[in-house]
C-alpha beads as a LAMMPS data file, in Angstrom:
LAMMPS data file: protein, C-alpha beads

88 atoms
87 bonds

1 atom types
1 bond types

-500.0 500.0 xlo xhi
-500.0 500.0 ylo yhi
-500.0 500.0 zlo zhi

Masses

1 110.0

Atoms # bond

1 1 1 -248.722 -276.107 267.055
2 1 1 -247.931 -274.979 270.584
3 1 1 -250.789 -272.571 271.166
4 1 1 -252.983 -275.335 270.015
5 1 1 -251.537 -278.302 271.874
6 1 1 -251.477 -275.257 274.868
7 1 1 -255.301 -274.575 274.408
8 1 1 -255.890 -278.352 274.900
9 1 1 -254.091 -278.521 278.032
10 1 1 -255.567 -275.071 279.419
11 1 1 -259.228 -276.650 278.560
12 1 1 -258.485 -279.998 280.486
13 1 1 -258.412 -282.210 277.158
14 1 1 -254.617 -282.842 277.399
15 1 1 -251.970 -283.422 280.242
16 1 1 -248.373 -281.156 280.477
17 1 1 -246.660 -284.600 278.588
18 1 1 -250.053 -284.444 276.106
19 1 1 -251.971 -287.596 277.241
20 1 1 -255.166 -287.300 277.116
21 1 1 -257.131 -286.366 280.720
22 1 1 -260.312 -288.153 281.785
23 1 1 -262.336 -286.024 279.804
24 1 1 -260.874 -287.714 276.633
25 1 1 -260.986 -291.385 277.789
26 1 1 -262.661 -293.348 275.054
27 1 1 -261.300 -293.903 271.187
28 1 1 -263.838 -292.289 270.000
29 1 1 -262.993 -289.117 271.881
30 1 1 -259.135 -289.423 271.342
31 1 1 -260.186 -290.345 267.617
32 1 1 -262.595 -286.796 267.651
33 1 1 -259.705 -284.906 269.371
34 1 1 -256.645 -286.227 266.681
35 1 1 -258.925 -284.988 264.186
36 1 1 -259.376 -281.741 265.583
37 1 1 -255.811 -281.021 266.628
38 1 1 -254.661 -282.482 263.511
39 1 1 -256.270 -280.188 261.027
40 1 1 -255.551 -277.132 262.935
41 1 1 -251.978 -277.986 263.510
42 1 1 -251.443 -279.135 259.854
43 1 1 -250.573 -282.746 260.614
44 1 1 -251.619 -284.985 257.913
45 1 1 -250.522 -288.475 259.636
46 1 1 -252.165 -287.527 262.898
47 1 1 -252.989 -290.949 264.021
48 1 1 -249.237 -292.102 263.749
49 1 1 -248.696 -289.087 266.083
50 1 1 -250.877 -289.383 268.946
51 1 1 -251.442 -292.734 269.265
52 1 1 -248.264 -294.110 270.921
53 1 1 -248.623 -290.785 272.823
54 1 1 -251.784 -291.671 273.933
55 1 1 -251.364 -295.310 274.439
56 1 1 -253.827 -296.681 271.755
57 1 1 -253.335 -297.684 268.144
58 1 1 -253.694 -295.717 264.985
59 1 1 -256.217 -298.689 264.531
60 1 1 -258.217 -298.300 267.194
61 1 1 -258.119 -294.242 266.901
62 1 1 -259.398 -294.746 263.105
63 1 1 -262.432 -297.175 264.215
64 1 1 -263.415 -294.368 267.291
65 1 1 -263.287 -292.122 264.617
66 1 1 -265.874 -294.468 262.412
67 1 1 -268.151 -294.677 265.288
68 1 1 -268.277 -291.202 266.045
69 1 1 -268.765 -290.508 262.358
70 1 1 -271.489 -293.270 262.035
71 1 1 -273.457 -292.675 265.860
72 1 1 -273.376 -288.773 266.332
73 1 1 -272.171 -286.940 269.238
74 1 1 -270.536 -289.585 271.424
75 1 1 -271.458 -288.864 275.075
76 1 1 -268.184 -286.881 276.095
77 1 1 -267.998 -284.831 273.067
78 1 1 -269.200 -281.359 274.646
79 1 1 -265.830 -281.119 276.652
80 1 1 -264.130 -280.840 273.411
81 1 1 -266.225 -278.579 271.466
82 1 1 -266.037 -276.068 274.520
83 1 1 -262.272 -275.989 274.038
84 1 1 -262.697 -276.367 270.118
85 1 1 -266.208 -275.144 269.636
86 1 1 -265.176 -274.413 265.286
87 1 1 -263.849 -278.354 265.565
88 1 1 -267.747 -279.478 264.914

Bonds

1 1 1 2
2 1 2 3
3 1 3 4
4 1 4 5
5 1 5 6
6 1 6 7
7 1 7 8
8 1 8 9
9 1 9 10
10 1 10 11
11 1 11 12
12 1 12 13
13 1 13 14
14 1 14 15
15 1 15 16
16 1 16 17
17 1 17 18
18 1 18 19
19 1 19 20
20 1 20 21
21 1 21 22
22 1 22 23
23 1 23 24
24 1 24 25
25 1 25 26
26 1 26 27
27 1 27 28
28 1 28 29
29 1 29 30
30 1 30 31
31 1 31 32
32 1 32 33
33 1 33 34
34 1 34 35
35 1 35 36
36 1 36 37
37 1 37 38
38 1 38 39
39 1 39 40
40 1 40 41
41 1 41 42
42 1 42 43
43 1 43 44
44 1 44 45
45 1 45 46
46 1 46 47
47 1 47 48
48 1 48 49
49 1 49 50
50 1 50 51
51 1 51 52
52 1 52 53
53 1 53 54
54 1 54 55
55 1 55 56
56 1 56 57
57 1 57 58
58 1 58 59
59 1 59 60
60 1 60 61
61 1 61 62
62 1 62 63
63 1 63 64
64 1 64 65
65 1 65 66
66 1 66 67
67 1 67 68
68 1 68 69
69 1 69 70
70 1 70 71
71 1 71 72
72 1 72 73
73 1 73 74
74 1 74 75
75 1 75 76
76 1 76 77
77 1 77 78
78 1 78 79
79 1 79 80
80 1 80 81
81 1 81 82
82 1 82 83
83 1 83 84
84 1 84 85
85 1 85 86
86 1 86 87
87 1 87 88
């Protein structure tokens, strides 16, 4: 779990503390990059997990997850695949 929270950090998605950087600003990204973490980590209740972290709700993580799922690539998206390009 380190080396992947570490790889976040080192790639600008996530702070030392793990909040999210500018790069991963909207629910929809934070809801792209809890998925991502999440099933490389292992973590099956990922939303419970990073949410209070990252100062949203597990509700509002599971709609920016929706959207991304219904719209496509949300305009952000690239900064995550470059850390995580197998996340896709």
């Amino acid at each position: 779990a380190k080396e992947v929270l570490q790889k976040a950090i080192d790639g600008g998605l996530l702070n030392e503390d793990y909040t999210t950087t500018e790069k991963v600003s909207s629910n929809r990204l934070k809801a792209l990059l809890a998925d991502i973490l999440a099933d490389k980590i292992g973590i099956k209740d990922k939303y419970k997990i990073f949410a209070p972290i990252w100062g949203v709700s597990a509700e509002q993580l599971t709609r920016g997850r929706s959207g991304t799922k219904e719209a496509g690539r949300a305009g952000g998206q690239e900064f995550i695949f470059e850390v995580f390009p197998d996340g896709e």
